[in-house]
C-alpha positions in Angstrom: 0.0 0.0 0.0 1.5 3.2 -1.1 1.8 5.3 2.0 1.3 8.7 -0.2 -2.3 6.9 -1.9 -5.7 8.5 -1.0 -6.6 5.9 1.7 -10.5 5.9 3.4 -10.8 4.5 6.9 -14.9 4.3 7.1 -15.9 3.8 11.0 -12.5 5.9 11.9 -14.0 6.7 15.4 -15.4 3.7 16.6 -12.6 0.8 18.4 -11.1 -0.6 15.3 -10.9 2.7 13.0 -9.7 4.9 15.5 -6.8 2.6 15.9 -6.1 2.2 12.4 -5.9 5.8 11.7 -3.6 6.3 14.4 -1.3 3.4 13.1 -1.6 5.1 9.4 -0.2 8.2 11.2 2.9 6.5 13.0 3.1 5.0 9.0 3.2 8.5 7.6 0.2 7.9 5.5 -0.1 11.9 4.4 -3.8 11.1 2.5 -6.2 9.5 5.0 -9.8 10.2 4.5 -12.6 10.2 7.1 -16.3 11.4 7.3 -18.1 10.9 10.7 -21.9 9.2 10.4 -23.6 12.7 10.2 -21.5 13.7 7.3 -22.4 10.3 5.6 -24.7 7.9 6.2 -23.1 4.4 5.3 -26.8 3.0 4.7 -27.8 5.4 2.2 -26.5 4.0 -1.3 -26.7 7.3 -3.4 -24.9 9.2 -0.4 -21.7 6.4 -0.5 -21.8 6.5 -4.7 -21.4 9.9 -4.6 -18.9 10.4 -1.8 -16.6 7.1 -3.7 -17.1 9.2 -6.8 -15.5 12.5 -5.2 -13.3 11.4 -3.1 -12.0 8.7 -5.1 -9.7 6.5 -2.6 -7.5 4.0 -3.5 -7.3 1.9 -0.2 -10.4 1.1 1.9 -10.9 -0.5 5.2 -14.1 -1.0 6.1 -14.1 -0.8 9.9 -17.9 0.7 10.3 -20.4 -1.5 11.9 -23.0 -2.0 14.3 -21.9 -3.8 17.2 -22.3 -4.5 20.8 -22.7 -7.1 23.5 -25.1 -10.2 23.9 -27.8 -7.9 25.3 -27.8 -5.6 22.9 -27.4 -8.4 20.0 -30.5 -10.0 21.7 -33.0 -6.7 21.7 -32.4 -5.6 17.8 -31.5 -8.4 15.8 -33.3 -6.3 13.0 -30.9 -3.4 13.2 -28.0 -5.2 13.3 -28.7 -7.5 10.4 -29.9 -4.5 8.1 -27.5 -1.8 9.5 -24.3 -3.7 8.8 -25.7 -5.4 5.7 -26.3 -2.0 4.1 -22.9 -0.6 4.7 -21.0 -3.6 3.6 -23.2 -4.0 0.6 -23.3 -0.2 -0.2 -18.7 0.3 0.7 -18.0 -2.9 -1.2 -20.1 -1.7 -4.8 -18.8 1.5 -4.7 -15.5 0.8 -4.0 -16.0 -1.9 -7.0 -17.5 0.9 -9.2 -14.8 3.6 -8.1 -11.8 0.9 -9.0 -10.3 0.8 -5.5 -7.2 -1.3 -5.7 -7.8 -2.8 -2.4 -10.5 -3.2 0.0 -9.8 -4.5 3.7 -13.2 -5.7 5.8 -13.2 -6.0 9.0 -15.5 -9.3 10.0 -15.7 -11.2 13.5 -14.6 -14.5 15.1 -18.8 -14.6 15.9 -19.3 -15.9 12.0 -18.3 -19.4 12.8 -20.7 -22.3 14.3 -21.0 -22.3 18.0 -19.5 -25.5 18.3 -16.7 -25.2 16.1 -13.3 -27.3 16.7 -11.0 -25.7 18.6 -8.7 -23.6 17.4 -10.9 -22.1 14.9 -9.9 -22.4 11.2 -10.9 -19.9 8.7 -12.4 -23.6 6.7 -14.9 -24.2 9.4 -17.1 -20.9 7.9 -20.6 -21.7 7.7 -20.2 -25.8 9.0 -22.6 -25.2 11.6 -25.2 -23.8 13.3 -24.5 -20.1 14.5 -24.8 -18.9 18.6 -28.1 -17.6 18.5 -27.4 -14.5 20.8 -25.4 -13.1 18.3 -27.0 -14.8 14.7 -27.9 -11.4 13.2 -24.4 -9.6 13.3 -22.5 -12.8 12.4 -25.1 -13.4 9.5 -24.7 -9.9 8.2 -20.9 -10.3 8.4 -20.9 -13.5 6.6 -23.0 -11.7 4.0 -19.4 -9.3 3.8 -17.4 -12.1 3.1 -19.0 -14.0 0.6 -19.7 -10.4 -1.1 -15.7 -9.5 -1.6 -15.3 -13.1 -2.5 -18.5 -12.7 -5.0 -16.9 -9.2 -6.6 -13.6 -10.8 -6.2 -14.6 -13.5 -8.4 -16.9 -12.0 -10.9 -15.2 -8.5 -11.4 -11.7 -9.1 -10.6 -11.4 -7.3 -7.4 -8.7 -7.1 -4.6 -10.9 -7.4 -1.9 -9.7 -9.2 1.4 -11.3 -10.3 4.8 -10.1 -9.7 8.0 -11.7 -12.2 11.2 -10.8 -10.5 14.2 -11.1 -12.2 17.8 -12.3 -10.3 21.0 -10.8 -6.9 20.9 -10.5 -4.5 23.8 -8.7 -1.3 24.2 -8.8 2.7 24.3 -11.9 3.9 22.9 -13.8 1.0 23.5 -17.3 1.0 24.7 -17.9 1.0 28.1 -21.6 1.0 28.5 -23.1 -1.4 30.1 -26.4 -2.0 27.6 -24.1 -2.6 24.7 -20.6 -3.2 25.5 -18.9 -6.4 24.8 -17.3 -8.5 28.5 -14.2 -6.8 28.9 -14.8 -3.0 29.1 -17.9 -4.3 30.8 -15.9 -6.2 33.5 -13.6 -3.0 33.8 -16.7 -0.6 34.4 -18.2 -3.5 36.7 -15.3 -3.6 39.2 -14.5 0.3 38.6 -17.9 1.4 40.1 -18.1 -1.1 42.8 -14.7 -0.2 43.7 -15.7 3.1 44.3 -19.4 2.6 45.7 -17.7 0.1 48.3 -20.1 -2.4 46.8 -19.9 -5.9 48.5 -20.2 -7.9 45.5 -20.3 -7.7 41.4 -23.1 -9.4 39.5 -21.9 -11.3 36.1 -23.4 -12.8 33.5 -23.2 -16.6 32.8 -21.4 -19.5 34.6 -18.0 -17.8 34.1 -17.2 -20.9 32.1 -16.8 -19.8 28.5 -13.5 -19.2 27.2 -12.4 -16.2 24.9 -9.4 -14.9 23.1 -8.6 -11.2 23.7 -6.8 -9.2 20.9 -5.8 -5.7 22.1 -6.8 -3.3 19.6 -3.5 -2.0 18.8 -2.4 -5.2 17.7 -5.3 -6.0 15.1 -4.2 -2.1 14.2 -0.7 -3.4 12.8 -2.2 -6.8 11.6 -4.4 -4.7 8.9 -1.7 -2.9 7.8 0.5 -5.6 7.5 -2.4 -7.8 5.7 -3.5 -4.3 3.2 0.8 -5.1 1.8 1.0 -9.2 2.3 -2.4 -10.8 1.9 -4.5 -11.2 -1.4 -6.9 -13.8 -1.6 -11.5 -14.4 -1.3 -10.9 -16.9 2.2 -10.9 -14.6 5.5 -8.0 -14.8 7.6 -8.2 -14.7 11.2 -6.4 -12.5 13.6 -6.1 -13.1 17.1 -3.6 -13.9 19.7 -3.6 -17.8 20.1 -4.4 -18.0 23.6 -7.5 -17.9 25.6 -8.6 -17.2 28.8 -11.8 -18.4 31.1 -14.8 -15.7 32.2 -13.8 -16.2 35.7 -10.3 -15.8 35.0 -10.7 -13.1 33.2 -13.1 -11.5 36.1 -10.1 -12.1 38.8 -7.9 -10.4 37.0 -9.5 -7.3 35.9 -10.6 -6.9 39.5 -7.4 -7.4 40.7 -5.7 -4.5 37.9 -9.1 -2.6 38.7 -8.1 -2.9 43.0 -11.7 -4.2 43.3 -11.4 -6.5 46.2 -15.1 -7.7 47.2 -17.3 -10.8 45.8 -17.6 -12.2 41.9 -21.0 -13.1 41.8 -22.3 -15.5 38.6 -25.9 -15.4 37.8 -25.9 -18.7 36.0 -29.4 -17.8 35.0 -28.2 -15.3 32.5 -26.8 -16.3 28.8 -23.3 -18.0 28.3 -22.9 -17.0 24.7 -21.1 -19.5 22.4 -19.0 -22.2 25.4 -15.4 -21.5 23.4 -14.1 -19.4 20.6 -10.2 -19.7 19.8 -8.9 -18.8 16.6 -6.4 -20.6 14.7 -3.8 -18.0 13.8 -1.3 -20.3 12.1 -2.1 -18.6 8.6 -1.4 -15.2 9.5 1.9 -16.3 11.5 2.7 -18.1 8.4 2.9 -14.7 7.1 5.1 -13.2 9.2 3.2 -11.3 12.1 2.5 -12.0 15.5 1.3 -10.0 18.5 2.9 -7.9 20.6 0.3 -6.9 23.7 0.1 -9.6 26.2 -3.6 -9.7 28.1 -2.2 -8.0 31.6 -0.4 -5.4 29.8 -3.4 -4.7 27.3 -6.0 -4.6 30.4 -3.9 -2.2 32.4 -3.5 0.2 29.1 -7.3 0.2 28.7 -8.4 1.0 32.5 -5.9 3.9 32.4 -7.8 5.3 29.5 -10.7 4.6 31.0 -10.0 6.6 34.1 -7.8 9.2 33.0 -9.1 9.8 29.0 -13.3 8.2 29.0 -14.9 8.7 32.9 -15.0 12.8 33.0 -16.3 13.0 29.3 -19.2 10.5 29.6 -19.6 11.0 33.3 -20.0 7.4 33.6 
């Protein structure tokens, strides 16, 4: 990717694009283009024809989406199938019609089945039956996929995949009605820690297991994959390693200083019992990375305090 070519980060404020554009800045990347929702809606086809035909970038990643937690997942399965099917159907024509030379989309690890082998191979797409908390989303991101595969195929395309795992990390969200479990955990404990509270109330068994990508890392990875990585099959990104609920739990209460009672209302939703991604064709390429969990956790509640709590008043 030439660092000097008119490059469009859409979704540059949310987790993944704000962390993209500041690892295009570190690159020197002197042509990065942004517009913020109320500039351009992503749903509205005429409105993303016409800003592809203006602007006319070169490079693309496509880090908008709706997204959120299982709760939110759960409550508007409409608007998060039809939201993110829009914007990937209405980026990846355009960008088609424009002539991008390359096209990165960001996907998830929630696109494959809910009882998948573990580690996770980018093969085992659509071999089973989906976790139902979070169908709509993974549905609408499958529907990306097999799209840049579709243009890739029929019109000669370059447009790749990206499956990130669970990603964390400054300018997350932290509300409780839509965020995913870690910044969730970390506003848990922070607020009890401060209320005095006795004991914190989590969903589930504390059983499941997750993998954790700090989003610095998956940052670098798209960068890296935007220069070394052509081909329709995703290609997952993750660190390799995953950790319990619980586990997870202790240990952001013990970075958080939170020292009461972990409380699991079994009653509550587990979501999908394992997800680890088998990384072995990205490492094959040549990246691996750098944030261990600790480290990344510690990075994020300092944010939170020092950079998030006083603007949102949370």
């Amino acid at each position: 990717m030439n660092r000097t070519a008119r490059i469009y980060v859409a979704g540059h404020s949310g987790l993944v694009g704000s962390a993209i554009i500041h690892r295009l800045r570190e690159c020197d990347c002197e042509n990065v283009i942004v517009r913020s929702s109320k500039e351009l809606d992503l749903r509205d086809q005429t409105a993303v024809n016409h800003f592809f035909a203006t602007e006319r970038p070169e490079y693309v990643f496509l880090a908008a989406a709706k997204v959120g937690g299982i709760l939110a997942n759960s409550v508007f399965p409409a608007q998060f199938i039809y939201d993110n099917i829009m914007i990937e159907t209405n980026i990846i024509h355009a960008a088609y019609k424009s002539g991008v030379k390359k096209l990165l989309l960001l996907g998830s690890s929630c696109i494959y089945p809910k009882f998948a082998l573990q580690p996770i191979k980018e093969e085992y797409l659509m071999t089973g039956k989906l976790e139902s908390t979070n169908e709509a989303y993974a549905v609408a991101k499958i529907a990306g996929i097999e799209l840049c595969k579709a243009y890739n195929q029929q019109y000669g395309t370059n447009f790749i995949s990206v499956m990130p795992t669970n990603l964390y990390g400054p300018n997350d969200n932290f509300d409780l009605a839509s965020a995913h479990v870690l910044p969730a955990l970390i506003r848990k404990f922070h607020e009890a820690k401060v209320n005095s509270n006795s004991s914190v109330d989590i969903w589930g068994t504390g059983k499941p297991r997750r993998e954790f990508l700090y989003i610095d890392d998956l940052a670098d990875a798209c960068l890296f994959l935007m220069d070394e990585y052509e081909g329709s099959e995703p290609i997952n990104v993750g660190v390799g390693e995953d950790i319990s609920i619980a586990e997870l739990a202790e240990l952001v209460a013990g970075i958080v200083g939170y020292q009461g009672n972990i409380v699991y209302n079994a009653q509550m939703p587990d979501g999908t019992p394992r997800k680890l991604l088998d990384i072995s064709k990205l490492t094959a390429l040549g990246w691996r990375p750098r944030i261990v969990l600790e480290d990344g956790i510690r990075k994020t509640y300092q944010w939170y305090i020092f950079d998030n709590l006083e603007s949102q008043n949370l």
